[in-house]
N, C-alpha and C positions, 0 to 999 in steps of 0.2 A: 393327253395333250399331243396334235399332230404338230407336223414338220412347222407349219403356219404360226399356231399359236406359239411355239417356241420360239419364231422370229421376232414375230411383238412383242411378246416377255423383254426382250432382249432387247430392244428399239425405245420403250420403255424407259430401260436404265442407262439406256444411251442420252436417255433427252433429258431428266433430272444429271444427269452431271454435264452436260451443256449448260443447263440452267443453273447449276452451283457457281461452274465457271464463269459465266456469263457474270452473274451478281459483282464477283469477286471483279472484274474487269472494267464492271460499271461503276463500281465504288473506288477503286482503283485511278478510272481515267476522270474521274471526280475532283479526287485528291490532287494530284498531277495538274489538273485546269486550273483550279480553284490558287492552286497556290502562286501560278506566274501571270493569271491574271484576264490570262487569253481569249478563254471565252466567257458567258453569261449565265449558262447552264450547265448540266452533264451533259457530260459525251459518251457515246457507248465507243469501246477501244475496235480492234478488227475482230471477225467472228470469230470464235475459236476453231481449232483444229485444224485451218482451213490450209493452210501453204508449208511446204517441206524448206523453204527460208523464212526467216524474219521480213516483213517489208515494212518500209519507212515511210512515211509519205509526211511531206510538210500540214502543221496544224493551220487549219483556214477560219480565220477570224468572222467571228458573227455576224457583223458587219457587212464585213465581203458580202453574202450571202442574200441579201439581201434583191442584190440586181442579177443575179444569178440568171442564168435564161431556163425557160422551159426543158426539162428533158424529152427529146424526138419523142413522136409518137410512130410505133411501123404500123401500116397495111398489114393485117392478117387477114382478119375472114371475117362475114358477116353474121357470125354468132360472136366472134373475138374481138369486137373494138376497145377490149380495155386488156388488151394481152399485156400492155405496159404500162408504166405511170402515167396517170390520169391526169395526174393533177402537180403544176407547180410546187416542189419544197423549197419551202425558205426556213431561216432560223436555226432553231435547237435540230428539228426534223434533218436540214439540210444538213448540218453540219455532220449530224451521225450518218448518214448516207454517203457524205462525200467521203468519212473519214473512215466508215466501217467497209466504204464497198470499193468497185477495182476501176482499173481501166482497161478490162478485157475491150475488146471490140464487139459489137454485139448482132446477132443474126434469127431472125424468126424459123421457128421449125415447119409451121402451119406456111410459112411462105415458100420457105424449098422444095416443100412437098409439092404444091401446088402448080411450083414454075418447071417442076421434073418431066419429062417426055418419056411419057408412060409411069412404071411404078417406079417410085421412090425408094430406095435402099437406106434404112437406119443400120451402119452397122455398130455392132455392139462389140468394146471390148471386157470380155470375162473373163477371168483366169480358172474359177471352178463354180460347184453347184451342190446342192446339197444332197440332190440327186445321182450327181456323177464324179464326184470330188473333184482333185485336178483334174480342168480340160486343155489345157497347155504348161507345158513345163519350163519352156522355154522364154516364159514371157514378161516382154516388154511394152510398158501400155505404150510408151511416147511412140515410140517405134511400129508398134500395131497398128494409132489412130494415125501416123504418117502414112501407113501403107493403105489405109481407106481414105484419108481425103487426098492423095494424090491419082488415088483411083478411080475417085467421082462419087464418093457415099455423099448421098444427101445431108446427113447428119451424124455426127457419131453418141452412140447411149456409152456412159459411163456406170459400169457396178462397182458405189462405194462401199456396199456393206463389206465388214471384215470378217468377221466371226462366220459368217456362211457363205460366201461367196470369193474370200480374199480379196476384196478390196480396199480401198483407201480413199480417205476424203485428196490425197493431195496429188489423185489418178490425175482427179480433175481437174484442179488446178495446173496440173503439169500438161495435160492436152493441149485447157485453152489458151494455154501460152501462146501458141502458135496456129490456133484454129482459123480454119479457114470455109466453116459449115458450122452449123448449130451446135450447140453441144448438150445432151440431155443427163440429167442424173436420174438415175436408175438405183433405187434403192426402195425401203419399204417407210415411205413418209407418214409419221401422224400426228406432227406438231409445229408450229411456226417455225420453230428454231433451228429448225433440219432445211426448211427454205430459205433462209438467211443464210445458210453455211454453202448451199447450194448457190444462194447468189454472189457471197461472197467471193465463191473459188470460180468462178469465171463461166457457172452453166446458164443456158438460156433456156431453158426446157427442165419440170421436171416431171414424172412419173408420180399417180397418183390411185393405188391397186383399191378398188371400190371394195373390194373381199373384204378389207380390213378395216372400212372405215363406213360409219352410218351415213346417213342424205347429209345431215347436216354439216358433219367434220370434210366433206367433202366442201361442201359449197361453199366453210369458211376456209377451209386451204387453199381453194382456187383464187377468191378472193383478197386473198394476203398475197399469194402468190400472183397474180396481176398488178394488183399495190406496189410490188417492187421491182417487177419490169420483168418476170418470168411467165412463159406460156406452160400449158399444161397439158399433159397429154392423160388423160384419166381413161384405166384400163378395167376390161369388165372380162370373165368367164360366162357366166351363165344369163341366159336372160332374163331371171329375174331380177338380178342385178339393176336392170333398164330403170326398174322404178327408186331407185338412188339416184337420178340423173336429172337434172335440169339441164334441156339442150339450148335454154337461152344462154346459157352458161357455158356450158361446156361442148363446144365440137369437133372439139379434136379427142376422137375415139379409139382406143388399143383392146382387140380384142384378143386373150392370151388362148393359145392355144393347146397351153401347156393347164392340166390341170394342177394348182398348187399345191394340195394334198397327197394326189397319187403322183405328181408330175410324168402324167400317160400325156402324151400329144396327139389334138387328132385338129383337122382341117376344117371336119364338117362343124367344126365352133363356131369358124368365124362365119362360114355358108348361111349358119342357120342364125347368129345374132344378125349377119346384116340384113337379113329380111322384116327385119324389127325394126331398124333405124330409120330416123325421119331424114327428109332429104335436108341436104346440106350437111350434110354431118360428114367432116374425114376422115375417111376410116384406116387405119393402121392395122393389120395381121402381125401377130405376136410370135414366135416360135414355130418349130417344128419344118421350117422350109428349107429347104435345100437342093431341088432338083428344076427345071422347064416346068414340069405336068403342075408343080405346087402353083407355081409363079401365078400360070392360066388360071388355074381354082380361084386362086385368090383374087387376080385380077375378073375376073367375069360376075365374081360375087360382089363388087364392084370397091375394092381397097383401092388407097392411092397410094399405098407404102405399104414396105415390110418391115421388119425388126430382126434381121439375124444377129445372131454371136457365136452359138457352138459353131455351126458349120464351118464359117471362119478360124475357128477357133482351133479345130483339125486338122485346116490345112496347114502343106509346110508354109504358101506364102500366104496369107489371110488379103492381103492386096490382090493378087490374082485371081484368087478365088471370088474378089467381090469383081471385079473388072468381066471373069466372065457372067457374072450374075445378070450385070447390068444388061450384058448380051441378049438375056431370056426378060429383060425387065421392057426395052426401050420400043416403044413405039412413035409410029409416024405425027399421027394426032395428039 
């Protein structure tokens, strides 16, 4: 069993006890309705795991719900017009929505990239790898994704996994408290309920690794994950890969440059997937960048973004480090 399968083993057993707990919360906030009166149906209670406090929110009567307005639709792209809710909720739907989900502020990834002058910088905050163990010691996520959006990162990627990565579901929550750029969850997705926890805790974006999931778990993830007002950013290695891919579906593209297995980084990934892709397609470069010369490769092979985190992640200020990036990123047109 490589590095890989030992992650989804473990992703797995992550998502059967989401789904215990989950039960346990539905039968729960059942109980709790049913007996004061309030509402007409079940409620699902908030997602689990998701926030480092308790939050409270007033119960919103069925009723109410009713005249509720449309939730916005944004401008993404013209493979993306259902990157958000499609369609009015009313009812039993609304009510678990309004009562499971947040009042982050909400921001398109596919749209920052797009409005950026020249390449677009995701940066990423990591604390380690399973490649490299700790890559900062020092670290503080609030304080990291402060020092990238006040530095211009287009978006910042968040790694929840814990077990291989040290993260935490409540990184993200605590970023998008205060976000003021997209915010991506970064983890290794293969079931609804890991999108829910993602939308719960305040992400707009999530990561969607094709290595791990067949055409179809793709196509219904992206589709749940639209349903609930998340973009998707769906990442490939190799090109064979390509034939997992619906590009009516899917445009916004991450090609990792890191191989999973051997985690060996090389450039010419992403050279030799974008000559595969159809046009309109976003293309995001995955890993492995860190210098001017990457920046050009990557740009000329025609990306609209990068995705760093180690390299930030080395330095002493990860803010500066992304400030001068942008220097090697920004162009006139």
């Amino acid at each position: 069993m490589n590095i890989l399968d030992k992650i989804v083993a473990v992703k797995k057993q992550e998502v059967e006890r989401l789904r215990a707990k989950k039960a346990v919360e539905r039968i729960s906030g059942y109980a709790s309705d049913s007996a004061v009166g309030q509402l007409s149906e079940p409620v699902t209670e908030p997602a689990v795991g998701q926030v480092s406090e308790p939050v409270t929110e007033p119960v919103v009567k069925y009723s109410s719900l009713q005249t509720k307005e449309p939730i916005e639709k944004r401008d993404t792209s013209p493979y993306l017009n259902r990157l958000t809710l499609t369609d009015t909720v009313t009812g039993a739907e609304a009510n678990s929505y309004l009562r499971e989900h947040n009042n982050f502020r909400k921001f398109s990834l596919i749209g920052k990239i797009r409005e950026a002058k020249g390449v677009a910088i995701i940066a990423e905050v990591k604390k380690a790898s399973p490649s490299k163990g700790i890559i900062r010691e020092d670290f503080d996520h609030r304080a990291i994704a402060g020092e990238y959006l006040r530095n211009g990162a287009s978006a910042v990627s968040v790694l929840t996994d814990r077990q291989f990565f040290r993260g935490e579901i409540r990184f993200l929550e605590d970023i998008a408290r205060f976000k003021t750029a997209p915010i991506l969850r970064k983890d290794f997705i293969i079931d609804e309920l890991q999108i829910e926890e993602a939308h719960a805790n305040g992400a707009d974006a999530i990561l969607l690794i094709s290595e791990i999931l067949t055409k179809d778990e793709i196509a219904r993830l992206t589709h749940f994950a639209y349903k609930i007002g998340l973009e998707v950013l769906l990442e490939l290695h190799t090109p064979s890969q390509l034939d997992k891919i619906d590009f009516s579906l899917n445009g916004l593209i991450g090609v990792n440059n890191r191989d999973l297995e051997t985690f060996v980084t090389d450039l010419n990934t992403t050279e030799t997937v974008a000559k595969l892709l159809p046009r309109g397609v976003t293309l995001v470069s995955e890993s492995g960048i860190s210098a001017p010369e990457h920046i050009k490769r990557i740009r000329d092979a025609g990306c609209k973004a990068v995705l760093v985190g180690e390299h930030f992640m080395r330095q002493t200020s990860p803010g500066a480090a992304l400030a001068d990036m942008r220097k090697w990123c920004v162009t006139d047109n």
